[in-house]
mmCIF file as gemmi writes it, N, C-alpha and C atoms, coordinates in Angstrom:
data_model
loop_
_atom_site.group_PDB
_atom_site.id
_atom_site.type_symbol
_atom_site.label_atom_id
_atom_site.label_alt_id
_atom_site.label_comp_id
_atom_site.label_asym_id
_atom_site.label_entity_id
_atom_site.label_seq_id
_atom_site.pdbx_PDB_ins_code
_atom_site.Cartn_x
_atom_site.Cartn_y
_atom_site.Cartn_z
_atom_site.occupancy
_atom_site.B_iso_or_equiv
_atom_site.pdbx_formal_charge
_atom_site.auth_seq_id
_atom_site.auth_asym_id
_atom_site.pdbx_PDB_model_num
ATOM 1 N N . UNK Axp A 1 ? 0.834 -1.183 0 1 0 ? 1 A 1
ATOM 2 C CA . UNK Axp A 1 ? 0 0 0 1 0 ? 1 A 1
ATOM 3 C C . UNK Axp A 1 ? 0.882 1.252 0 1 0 ? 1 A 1
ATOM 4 N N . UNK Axp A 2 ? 1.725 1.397 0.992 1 0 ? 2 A 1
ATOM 5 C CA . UNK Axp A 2 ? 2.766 2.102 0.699 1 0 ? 2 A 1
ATOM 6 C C . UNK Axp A 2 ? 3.454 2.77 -0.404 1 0 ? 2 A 1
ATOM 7 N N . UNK Axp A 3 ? 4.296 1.39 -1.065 1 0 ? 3 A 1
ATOM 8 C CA . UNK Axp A 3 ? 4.638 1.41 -1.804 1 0 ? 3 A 1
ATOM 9 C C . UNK Axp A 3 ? 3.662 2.035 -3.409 1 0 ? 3 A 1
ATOM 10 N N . UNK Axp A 4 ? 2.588 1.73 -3.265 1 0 ? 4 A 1
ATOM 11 C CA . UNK Axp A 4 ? 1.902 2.318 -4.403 1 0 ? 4 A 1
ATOM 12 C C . UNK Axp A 4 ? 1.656 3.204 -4.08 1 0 ? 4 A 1
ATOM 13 N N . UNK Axp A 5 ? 1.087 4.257 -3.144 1 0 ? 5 A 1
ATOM 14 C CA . UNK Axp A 5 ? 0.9 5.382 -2.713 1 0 ? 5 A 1
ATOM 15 C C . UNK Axp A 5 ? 2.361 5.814 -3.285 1 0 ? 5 A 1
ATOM 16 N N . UNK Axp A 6 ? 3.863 5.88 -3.007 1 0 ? 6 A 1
ATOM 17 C CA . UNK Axp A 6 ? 4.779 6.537 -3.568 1 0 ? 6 A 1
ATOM 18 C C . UNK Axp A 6 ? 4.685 6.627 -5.059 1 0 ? 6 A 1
ATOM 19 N N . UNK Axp A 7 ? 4.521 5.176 -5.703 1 0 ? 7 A 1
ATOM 20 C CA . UNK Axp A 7 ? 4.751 4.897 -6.873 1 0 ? 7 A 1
ATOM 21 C C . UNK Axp A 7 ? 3.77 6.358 -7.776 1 0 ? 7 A 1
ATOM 22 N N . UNK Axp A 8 ? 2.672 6.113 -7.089 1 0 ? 8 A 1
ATOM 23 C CA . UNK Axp A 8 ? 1.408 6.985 -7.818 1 0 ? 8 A 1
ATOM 24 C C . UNK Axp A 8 ? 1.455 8.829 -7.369 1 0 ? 8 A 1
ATOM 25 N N . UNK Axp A 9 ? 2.077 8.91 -6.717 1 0 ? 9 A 1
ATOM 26 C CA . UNK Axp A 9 ? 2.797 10.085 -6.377 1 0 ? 9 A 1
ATOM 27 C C . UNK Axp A 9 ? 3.894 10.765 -7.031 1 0 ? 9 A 1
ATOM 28 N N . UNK Axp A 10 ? 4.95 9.917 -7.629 1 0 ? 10 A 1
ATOM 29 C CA . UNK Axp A 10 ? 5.812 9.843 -7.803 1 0 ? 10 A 1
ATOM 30 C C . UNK Axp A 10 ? 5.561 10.169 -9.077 1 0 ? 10 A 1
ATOM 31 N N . UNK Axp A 11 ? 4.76 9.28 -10.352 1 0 ? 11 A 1
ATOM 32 C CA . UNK Axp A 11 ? 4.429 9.55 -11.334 1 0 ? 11 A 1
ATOM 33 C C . UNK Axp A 11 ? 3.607 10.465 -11.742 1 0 ? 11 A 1
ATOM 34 N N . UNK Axp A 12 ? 2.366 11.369 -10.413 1 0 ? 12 A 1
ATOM 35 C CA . UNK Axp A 12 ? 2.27 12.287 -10.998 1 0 ? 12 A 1
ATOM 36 C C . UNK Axp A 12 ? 2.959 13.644 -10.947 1 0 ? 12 A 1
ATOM 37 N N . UNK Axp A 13 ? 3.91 13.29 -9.616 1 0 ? 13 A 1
ATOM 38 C CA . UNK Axp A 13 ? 4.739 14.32 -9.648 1 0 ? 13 A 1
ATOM 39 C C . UNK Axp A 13 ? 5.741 14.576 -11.156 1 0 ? 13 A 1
ATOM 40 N N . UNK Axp A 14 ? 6.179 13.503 -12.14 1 0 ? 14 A 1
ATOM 41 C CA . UNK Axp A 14 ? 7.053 13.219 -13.137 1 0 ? 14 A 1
ATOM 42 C C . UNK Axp A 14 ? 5.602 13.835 -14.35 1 0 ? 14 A 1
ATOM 43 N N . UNK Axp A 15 ? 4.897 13.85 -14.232 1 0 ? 15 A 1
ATOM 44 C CA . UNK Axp A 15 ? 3.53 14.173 -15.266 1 0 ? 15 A 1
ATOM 45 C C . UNK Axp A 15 ? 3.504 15.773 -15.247 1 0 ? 15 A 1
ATOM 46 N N . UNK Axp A 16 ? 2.968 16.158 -13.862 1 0 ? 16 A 1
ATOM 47 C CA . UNK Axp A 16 ? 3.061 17.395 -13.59 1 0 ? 16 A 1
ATOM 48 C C . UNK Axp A 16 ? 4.305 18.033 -14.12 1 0 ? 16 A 1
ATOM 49 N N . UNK Axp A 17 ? 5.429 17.82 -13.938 1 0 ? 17 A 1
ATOM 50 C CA . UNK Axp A 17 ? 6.987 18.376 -14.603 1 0 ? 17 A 1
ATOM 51 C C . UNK Axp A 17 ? 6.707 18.707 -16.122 1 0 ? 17 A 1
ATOM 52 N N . UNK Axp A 18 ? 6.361 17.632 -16.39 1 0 ? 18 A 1
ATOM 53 C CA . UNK Axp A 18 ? 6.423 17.251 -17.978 1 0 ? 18 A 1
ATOM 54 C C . UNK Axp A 18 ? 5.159 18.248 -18.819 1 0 ? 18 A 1
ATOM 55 N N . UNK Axp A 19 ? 4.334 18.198 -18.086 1 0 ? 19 A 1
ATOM 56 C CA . UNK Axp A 19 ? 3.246 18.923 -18.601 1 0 ? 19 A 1
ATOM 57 C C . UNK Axp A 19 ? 3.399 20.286 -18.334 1 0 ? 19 A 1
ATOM 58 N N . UNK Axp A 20 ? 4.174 20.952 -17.154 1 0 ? 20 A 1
ATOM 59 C CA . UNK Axp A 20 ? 4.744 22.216 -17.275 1 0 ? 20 A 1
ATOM 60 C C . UNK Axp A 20 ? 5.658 22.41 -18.088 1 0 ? 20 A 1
ATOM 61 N N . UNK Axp A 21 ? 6.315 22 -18.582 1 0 ? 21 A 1
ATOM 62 C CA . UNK Axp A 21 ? 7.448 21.947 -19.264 1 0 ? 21 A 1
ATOM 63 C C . UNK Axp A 21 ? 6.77 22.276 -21.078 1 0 ? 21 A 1
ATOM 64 N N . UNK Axp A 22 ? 5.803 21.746 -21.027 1 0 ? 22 A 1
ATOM 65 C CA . UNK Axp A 22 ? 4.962 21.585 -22.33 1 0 ? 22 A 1
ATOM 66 C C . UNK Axp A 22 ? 4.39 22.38 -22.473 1 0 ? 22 A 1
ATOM 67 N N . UNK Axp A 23 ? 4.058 23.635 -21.584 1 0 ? 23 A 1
ATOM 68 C CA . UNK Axp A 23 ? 2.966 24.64 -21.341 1 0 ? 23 A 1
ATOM 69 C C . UNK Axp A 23 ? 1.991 24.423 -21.345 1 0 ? 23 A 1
ATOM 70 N N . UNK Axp A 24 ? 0.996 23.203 -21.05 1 0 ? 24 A 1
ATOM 71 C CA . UNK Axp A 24 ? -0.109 23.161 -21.066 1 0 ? 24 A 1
ATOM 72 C C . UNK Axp A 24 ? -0.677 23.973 -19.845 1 0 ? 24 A 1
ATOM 73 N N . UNK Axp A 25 ? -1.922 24.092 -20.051 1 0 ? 25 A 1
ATOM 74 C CA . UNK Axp A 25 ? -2.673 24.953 -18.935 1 0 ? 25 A 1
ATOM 75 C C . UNK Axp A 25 ? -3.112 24.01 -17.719 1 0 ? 25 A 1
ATOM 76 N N . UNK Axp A 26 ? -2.332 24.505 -16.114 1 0 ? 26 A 1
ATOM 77 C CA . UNK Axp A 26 ? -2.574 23.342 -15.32 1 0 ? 26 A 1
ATOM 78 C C . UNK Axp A 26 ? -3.893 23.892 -14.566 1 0 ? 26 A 1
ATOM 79 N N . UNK Axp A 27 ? -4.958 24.975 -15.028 1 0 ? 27 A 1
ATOM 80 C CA . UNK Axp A 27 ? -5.791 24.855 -14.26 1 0 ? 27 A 1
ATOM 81 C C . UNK Axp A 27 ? -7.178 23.888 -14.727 1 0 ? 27 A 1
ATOM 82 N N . UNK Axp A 28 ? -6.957 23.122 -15.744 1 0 ? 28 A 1
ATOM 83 C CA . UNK Axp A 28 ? -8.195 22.646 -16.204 1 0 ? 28 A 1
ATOM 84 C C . UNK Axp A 28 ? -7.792 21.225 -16.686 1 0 ? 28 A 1
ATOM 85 N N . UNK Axp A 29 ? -8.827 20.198 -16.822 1 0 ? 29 A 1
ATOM 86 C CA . UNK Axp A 29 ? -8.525 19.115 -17.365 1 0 ? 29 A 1
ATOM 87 C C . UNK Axp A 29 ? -8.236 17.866 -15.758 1 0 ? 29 A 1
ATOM 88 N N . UNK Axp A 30 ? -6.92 17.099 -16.342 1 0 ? 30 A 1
ATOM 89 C CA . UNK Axp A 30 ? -6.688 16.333 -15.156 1 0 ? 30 A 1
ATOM 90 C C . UNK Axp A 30 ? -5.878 16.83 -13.943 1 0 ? 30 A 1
ATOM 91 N N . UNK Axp A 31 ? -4.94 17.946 -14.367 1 0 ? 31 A 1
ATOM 92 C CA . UNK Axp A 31 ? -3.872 18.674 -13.715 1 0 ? 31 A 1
ATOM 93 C C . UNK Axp A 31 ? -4.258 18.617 -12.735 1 0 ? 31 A 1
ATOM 94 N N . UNK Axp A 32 ? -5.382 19.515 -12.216 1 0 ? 32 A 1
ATOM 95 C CA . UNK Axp A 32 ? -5.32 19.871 -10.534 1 0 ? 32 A 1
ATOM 96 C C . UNK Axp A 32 ? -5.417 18.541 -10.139 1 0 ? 32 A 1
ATOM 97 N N . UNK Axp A 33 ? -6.192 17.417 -10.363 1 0 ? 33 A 1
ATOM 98 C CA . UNK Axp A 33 ? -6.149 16.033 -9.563 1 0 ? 33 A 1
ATOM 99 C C . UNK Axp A 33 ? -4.447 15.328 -9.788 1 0 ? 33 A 1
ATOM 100 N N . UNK Axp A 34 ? -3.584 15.545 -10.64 1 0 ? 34 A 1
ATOM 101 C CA . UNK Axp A 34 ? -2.919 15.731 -10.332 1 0 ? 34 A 1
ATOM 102 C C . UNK Axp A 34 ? -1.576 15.866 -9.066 1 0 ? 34 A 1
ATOM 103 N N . UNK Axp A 35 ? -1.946 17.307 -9.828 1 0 ? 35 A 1
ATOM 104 C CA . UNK Axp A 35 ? -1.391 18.385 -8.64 1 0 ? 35 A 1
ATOM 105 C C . UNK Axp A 35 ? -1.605 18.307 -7.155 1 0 ? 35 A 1
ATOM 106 N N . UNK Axp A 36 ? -2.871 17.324 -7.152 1 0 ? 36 A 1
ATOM 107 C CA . UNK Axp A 36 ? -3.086 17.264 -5.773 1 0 ? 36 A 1
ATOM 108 C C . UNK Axp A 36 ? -2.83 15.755 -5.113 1 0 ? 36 A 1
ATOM 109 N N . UNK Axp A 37 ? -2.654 15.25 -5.962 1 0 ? 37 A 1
ATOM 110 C CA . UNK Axp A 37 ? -2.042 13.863 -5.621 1 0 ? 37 A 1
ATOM 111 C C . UNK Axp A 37 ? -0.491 13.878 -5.597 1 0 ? 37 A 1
ATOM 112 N N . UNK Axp A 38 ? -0.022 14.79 -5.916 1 0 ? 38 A 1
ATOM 113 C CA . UNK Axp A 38 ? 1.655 14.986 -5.63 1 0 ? 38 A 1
ATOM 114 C C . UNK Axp A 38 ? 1.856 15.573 -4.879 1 0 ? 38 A 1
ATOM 115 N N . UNK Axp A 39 ? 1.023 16.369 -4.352 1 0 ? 39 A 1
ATOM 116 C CA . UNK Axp A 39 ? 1.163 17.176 -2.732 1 0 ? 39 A 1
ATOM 117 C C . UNK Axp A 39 ? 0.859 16.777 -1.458 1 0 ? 39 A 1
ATOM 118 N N . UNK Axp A 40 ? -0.389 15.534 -1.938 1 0 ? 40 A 1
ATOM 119 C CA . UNK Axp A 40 ? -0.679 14.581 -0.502 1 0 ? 40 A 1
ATOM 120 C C . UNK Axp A 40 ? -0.422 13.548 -0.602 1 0 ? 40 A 1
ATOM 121 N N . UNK Axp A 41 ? 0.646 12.944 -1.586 1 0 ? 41 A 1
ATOM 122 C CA . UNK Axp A 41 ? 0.676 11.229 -1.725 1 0 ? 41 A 1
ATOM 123 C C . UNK Axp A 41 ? 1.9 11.254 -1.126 1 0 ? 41 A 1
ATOM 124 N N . UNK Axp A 42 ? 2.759 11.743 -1.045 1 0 ? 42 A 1
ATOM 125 C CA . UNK Axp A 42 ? 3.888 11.657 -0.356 1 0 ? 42 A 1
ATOM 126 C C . UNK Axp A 42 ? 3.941 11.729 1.236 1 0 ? 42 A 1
ATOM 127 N N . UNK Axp A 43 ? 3.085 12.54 1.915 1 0 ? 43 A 1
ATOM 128 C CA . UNK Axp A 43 ? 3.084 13.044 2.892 1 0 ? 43 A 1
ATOM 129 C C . UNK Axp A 43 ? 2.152 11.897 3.759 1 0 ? 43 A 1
ATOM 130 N N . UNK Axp A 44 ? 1.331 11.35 3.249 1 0 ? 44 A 1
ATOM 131 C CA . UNK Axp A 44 ? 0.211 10.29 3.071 1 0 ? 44 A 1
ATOM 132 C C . UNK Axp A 44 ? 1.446 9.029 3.789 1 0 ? 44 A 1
ATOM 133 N N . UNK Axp A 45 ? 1.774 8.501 2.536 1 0 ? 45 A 1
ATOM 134 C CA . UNK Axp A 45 ? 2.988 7.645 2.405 1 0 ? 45 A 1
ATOM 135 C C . UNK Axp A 45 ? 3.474 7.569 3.925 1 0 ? 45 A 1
ATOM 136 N N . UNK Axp A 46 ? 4.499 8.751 3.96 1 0 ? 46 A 1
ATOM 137 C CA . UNK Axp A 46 ? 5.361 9.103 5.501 1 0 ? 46 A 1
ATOM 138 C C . UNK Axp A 46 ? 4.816 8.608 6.711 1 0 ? 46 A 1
ATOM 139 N N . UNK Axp A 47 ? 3.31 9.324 6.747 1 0 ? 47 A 1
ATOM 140 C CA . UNK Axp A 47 ? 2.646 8.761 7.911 1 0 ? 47 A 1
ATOM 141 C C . UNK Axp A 47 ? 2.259 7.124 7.898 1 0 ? 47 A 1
ATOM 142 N N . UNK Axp A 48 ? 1.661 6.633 7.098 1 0 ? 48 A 1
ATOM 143 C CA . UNK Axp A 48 ? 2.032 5.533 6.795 1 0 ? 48 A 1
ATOM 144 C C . UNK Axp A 48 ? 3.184 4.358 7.42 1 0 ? 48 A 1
ATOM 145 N N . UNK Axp A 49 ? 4.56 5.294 6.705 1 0 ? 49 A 1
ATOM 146 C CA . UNK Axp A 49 ? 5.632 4.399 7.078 1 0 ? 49 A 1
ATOM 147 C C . UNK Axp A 49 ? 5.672 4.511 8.973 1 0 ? 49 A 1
ATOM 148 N N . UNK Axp A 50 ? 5.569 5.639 9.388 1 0 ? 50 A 1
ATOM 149 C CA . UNK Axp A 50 ? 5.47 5.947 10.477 1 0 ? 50 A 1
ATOM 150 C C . UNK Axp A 50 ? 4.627 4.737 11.542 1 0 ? 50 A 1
ATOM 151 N N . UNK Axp A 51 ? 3.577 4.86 10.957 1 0 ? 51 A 1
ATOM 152 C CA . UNK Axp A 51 ? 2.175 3.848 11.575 1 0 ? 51 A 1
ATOM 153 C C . UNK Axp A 51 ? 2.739 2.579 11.612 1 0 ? 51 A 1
ATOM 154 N N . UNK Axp A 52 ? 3.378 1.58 10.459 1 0 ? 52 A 1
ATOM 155 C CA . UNK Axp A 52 ? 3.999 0.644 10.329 1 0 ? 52 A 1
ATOM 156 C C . UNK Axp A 52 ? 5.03 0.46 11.305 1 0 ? 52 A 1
ATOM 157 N N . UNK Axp A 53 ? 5.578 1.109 11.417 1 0 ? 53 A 1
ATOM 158 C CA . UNK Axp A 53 ? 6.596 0.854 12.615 1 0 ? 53 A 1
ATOM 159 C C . UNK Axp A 53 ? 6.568 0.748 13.746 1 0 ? 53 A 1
ATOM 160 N N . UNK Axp A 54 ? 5.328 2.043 14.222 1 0 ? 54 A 1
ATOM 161 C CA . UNK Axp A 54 ? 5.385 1.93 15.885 1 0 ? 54 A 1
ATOM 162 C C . UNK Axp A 54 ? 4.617 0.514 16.208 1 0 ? 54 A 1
ATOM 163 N N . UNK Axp A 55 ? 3.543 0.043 14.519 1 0 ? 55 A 1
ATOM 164 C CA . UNK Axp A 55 ? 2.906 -1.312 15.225 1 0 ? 55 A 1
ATOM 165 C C . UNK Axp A 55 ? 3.911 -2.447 15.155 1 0 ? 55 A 1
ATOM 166 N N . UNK Axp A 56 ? 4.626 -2.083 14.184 1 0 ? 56 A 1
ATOM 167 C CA . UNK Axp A 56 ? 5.663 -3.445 14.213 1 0 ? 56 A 1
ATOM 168 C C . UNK Axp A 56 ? 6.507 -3.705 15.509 1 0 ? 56 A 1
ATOM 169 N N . UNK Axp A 57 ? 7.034 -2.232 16.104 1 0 ? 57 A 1
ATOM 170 C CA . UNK Axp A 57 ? 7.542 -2.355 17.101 1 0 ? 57 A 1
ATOM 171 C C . UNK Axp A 57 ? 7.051 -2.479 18.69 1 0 ? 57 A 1
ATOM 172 N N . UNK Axp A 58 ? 5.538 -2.27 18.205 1 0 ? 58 A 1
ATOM 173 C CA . UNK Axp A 58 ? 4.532 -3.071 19.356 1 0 ? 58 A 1
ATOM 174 C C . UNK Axp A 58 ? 4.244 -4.81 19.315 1 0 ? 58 A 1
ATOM 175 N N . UNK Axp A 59 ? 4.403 -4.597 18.209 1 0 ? 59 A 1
ATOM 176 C CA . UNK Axp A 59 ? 4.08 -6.453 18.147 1 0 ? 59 A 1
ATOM 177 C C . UNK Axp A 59 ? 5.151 -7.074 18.468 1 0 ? 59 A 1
ATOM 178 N N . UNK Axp A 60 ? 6.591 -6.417 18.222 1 0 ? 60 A 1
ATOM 179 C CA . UNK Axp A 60 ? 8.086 -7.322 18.563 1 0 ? 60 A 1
ATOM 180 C C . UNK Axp A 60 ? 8.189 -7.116 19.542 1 0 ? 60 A 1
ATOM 181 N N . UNK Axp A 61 ? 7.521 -6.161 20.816 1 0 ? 61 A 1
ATOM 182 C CA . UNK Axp A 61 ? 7.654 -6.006 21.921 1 0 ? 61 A 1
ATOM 183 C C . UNK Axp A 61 ? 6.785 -7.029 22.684 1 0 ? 61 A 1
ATOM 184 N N . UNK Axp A 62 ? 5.544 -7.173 22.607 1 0 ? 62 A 1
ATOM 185 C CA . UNK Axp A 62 ? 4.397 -8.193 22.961 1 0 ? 62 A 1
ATOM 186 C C . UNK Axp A 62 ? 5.283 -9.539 22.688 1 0 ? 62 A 1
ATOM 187 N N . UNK Axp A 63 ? 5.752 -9.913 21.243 1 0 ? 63 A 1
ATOM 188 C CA . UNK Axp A 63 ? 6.075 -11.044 21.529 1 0 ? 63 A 1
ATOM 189 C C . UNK Axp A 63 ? 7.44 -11.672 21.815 1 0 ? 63 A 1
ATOM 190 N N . UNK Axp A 64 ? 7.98 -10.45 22.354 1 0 ? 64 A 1
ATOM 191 C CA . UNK Axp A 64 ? 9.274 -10.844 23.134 1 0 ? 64 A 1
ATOM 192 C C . UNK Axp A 64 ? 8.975 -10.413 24.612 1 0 ? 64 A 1
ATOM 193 N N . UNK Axp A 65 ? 8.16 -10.267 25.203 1 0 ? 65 A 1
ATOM 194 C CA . UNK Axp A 65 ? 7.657 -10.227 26.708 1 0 ? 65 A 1
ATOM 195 C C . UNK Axp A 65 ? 6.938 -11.55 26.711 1 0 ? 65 A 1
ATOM 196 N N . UNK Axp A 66 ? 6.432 -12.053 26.001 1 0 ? 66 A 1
ATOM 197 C CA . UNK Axp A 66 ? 5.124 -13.398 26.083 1 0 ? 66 A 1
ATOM 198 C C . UNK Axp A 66 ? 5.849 -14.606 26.052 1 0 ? 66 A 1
ATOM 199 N N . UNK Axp A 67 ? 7.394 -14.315 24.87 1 0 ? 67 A 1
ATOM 200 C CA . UNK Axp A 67 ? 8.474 -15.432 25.031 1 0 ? 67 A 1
ATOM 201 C C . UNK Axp A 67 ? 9.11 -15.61 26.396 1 0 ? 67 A 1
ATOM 202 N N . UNK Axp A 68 ? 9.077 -14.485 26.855 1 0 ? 68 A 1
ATOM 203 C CA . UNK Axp A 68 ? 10.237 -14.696 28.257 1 0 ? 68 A 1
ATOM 204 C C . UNK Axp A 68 ? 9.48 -15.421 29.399 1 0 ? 68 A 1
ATOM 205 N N . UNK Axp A 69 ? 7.94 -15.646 29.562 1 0 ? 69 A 1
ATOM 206 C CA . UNK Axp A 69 ? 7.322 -15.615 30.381 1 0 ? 69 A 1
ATOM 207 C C . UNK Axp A 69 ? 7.307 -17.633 30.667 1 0 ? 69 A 1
C-alpha cells in the first residue's frame, strides 16, 4: 500500500513536470487532480511508514515479553 501510494505520487509528480514543461494549462482538465495527488501522496505515504513501525515495534515487543514468560 505504501509502496503504491509513492509509486502513484511519484508519477504524478514526473507528469506534472512534464506537462509544465509543455505549457499546457494546469488549471483545467486532469492537472489539478494531479497536482493534488503529488502534494498529498507523499506526505500520506510518511505517515504511513510511520504507523507501520510503531505497530511493528509493538508487536516485537508483545512477543518478546510473552516469550520470556
Amino acid at each position: 500500500m505504501i509502496a503504491s501510494i509513492v509509486g502513484l505520487s511519484v508519477i504524478a509528480i514526473v507528469a506534472t513536470m512534464i506537462g509544465g514543461a509543455t505549457g499546457v494549462a494546469m488549471g483545467t482538465g486532469i492537472w489539478p487532480v494531479l497536482l493534488g495527488i503529488g502534494y498529498i501522496g507523499l506526505p500520506i505515504a510518511l505517515l504511513l511508514v510511520i504507523v507501520f513501525m510503531v505497530v511493528s515495534t509493538t508487536r516485537r515487543r508483545r512477543l518478546a515479553r510473552d516469550g520470556e514468560r
